[in-house]
C-alpha positions as CSV (number, residue, x, y, z in Angstrom):
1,X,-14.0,13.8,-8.4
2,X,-11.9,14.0,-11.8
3,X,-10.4,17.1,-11.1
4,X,-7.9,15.5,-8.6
5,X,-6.9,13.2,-11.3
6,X,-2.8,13.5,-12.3
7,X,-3.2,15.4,-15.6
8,X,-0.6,12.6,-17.2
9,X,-3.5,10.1,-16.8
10,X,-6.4,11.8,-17.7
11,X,-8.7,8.7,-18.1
12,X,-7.5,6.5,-15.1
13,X,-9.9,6.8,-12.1
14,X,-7.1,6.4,-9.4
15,X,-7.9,4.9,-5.5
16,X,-5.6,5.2,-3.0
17,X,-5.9,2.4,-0.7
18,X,-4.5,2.3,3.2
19,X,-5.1,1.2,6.3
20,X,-3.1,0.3,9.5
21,X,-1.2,-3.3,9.6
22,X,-3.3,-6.3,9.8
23,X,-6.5,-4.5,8.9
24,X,-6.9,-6.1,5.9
25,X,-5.6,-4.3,3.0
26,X,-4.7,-7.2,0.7
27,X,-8.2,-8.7,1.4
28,X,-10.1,-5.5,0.2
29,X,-7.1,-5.2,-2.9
30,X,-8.0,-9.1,-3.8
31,X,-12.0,-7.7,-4.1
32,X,-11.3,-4.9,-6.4
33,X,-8.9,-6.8,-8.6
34,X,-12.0,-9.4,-8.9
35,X,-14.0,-6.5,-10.0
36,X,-11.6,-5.7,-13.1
37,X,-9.2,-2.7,-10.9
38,X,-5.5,-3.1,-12.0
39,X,-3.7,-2.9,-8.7
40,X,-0.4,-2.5,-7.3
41,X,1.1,-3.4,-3.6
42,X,3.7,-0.4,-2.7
43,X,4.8,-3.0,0.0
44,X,5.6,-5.4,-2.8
45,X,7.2,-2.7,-4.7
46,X,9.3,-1.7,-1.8
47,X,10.8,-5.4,-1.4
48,X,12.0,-5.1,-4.8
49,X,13.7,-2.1,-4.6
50,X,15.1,-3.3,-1.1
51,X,16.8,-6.5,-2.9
52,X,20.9,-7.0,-3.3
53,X,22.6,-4.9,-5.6
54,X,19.7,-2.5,-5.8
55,X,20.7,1.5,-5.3
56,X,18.1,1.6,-2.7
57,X,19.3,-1.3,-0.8
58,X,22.8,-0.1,-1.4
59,X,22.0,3.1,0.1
60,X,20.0,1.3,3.3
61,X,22.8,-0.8,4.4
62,X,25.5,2.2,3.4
63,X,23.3,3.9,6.3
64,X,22.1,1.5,8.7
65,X,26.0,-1.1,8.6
66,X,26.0,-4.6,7.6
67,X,24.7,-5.0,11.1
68,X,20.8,-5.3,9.6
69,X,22.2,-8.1,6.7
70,X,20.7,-12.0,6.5
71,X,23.5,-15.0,6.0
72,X,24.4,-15.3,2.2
73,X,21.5,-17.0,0.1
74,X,22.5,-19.4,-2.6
75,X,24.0,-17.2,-5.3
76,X,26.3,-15.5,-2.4
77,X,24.0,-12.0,-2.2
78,X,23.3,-10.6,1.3
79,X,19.8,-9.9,1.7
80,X,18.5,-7.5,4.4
81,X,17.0,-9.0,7.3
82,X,14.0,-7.2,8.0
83,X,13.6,-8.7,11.4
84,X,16.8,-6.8,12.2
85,X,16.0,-3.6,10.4
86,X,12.4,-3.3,11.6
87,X,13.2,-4.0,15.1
88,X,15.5,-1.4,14.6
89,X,13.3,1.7,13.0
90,X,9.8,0.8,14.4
91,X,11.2,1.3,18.0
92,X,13.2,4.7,17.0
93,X,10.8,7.5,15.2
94,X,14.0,9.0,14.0
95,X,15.6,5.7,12.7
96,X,12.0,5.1,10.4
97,X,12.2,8.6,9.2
98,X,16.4,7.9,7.9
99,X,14.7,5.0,6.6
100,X,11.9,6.3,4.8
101,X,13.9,9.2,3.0
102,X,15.7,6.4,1.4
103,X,12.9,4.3,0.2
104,X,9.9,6.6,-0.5
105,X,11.2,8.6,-3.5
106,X,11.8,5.4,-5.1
107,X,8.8,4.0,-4.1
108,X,7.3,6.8,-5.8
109,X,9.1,7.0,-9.2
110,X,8.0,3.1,-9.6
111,X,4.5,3.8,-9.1
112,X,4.8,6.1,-11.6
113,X,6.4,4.2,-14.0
114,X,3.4,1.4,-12.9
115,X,0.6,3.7,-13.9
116,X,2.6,4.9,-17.2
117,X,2.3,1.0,-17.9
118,X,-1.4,1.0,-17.1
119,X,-2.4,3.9,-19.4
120,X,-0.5,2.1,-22.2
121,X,-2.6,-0.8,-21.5
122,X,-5.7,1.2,-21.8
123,X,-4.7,3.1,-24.4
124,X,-3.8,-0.1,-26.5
125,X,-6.9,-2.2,-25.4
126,X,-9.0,0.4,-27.1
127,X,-11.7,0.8,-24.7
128,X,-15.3,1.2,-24.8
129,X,-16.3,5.2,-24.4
130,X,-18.6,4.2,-21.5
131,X,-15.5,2.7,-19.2
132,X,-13.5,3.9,-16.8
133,X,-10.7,2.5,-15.9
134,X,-9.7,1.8,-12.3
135,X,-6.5,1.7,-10.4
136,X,-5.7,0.6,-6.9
137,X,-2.3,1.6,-5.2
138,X,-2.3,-0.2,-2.0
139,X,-0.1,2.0,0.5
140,X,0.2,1.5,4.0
141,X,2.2,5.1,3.7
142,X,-0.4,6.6,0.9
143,X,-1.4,9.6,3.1
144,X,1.9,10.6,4.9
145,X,3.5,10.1,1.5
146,X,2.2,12.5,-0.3
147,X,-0.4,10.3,-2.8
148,X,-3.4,11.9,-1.3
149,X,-3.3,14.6,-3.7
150,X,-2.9,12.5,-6.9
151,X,-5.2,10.0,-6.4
152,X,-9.4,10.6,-6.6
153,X,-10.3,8.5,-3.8
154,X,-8.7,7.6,-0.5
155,X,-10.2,4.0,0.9
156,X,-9.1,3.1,4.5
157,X,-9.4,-0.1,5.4
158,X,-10.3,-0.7,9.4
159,X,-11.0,-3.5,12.1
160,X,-10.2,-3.3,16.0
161,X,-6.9,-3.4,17.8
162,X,-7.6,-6.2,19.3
163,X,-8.2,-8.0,15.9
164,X,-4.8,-6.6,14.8
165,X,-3.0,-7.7,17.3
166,X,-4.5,-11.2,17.0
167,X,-3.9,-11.4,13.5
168,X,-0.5,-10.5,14.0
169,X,0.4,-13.6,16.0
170,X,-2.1,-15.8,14.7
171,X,-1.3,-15.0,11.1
172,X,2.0,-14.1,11.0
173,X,3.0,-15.9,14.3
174,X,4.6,-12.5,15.2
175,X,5.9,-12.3,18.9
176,X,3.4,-10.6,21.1
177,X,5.7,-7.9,22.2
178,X,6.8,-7.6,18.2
179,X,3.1,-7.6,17.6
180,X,2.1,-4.6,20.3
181,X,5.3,-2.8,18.8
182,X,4.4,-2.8,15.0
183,X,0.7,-1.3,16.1
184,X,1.7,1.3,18.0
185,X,4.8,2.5,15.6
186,X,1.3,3.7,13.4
187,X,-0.6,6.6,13.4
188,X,-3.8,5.9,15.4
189,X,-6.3,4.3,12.8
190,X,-8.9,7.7,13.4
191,X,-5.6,9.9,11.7
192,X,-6.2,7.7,8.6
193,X,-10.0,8.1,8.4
194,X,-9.9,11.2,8.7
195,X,-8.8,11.5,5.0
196,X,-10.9,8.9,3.8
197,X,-13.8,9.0,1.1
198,X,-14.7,5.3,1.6
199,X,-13.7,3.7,4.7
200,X,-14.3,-0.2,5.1
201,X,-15.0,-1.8,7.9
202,X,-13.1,-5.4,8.1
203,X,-14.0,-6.0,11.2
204,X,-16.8,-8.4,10.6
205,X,-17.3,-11.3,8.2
206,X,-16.0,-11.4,5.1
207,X,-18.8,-11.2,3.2
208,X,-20.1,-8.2,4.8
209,X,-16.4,-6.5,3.8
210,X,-16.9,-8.2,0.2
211,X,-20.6,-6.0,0.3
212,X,-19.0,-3.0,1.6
213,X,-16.3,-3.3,-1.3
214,X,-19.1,-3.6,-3.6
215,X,-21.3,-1.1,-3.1
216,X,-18.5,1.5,-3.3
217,X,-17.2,0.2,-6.5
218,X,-20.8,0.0,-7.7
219,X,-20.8,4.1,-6.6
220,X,-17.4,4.9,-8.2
221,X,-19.1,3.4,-12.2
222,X,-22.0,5.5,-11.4
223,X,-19.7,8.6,-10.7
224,X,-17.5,7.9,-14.1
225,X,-20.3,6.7,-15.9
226,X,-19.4,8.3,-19.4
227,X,-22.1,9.2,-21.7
């Protein structure tokens, strides 16, 4: 499994966590960070870069118009209204695509910089010979992005439509029709699975996703055990 690991962080054992919206992908990144992973939320990442006076929101609203801007917030910035711009790309393939080429590569240069960080921290902490280190990117995007190829494990995260779609409106108290619109802008979940080394099923309680979690990080120390 090593052998897929980027050759700038040579003892980092990298996961690349995905699954389709409202599957539970922040549940499963909670578990793992419990278990000692770092972890980082490309979602979280890509709100940051998307905030006033960024280059990357700069270059969104330079391409989409003002037209996808919220009211001014207290210090007079703009922010974007993702309402607006979602409701704008998840119904137009080609809009989402303008959209990602904008995002993505900077997406991708600040997990970069993220897992430079975490090697520092490692490398400073002074660990023991028999750990290995574990990262988590969390990427709704990880496969169609291009991580699949620098990470050493791909985890997909699953449950059923139907508990999607409920957790949509129930959680998020997104509009039904919003709710239908967001699942099927994604790949069917099987596409996903398909490139998965550990799949979890969050379809049933969450203990028996905690288990699942478990047992696979359990596998990964026994993998990476160093003599």
């Amino acid at each position: 499994m090593r052998d897929r690991c980027p050759p700038a962080l040579p003892e980092l054992y990298l996961i690349g966590l995905t699954g389709n919206i409202a599957c539970g992908k922040s549940t499963v990144v909670q578990m793992l960070q419990a278990l000692g992973a770092y972890t980082l939320d490309a979602d979280a990442i890509t709100h940051q870069l998307q905030a006033p006076q960024q280059p990357v929101y700069e270059q969104i609203v330079a391409e989409f118009g003002v037209g996808i801007l919220a009211a001014p917030d207290a210090d007079g910035n703009r922010p974007l209204d993702r309402k607006a711009l979602a409701a704008m790309v998840f119904s137009d393939p080609v809009q989402l695509k303008r959209l990602e080429a904008i995002v993505h590569p900077a997406v991708h240069r600040a997990i970069w910089a993220w897992l430079a960080q975490v090697q520092q921290q490692i490398t400073e902490a002074q660990m023991l010979p028999s750990q290995m280190p574990v990262a988590v990117i969390d990427a709704v995007k990880l496969i169609e992005s291009g991580w699949k190829q620098h990470v050493q494990a791909v985890w997909v995260v699953t449950c059923t439509p139907q508990q999607q779609l409920e957790r949509l409106i129930q959680n998020r108290a997104m509009p039904v029709a919003e709710a239908h619109q967001r699942i099927a802008a994604q790949p069917p979940q099987a596409e996903r699975i398909a490139y998965a080394d550990v799949v979890i099923d969050n379809s049933q309680s969450l203990e028996q996703t905690r288990q699942q979690v478990q047992a696979a990080w359990h596998a990964i120390q026994q993998k990476v055990a160093r003599p």
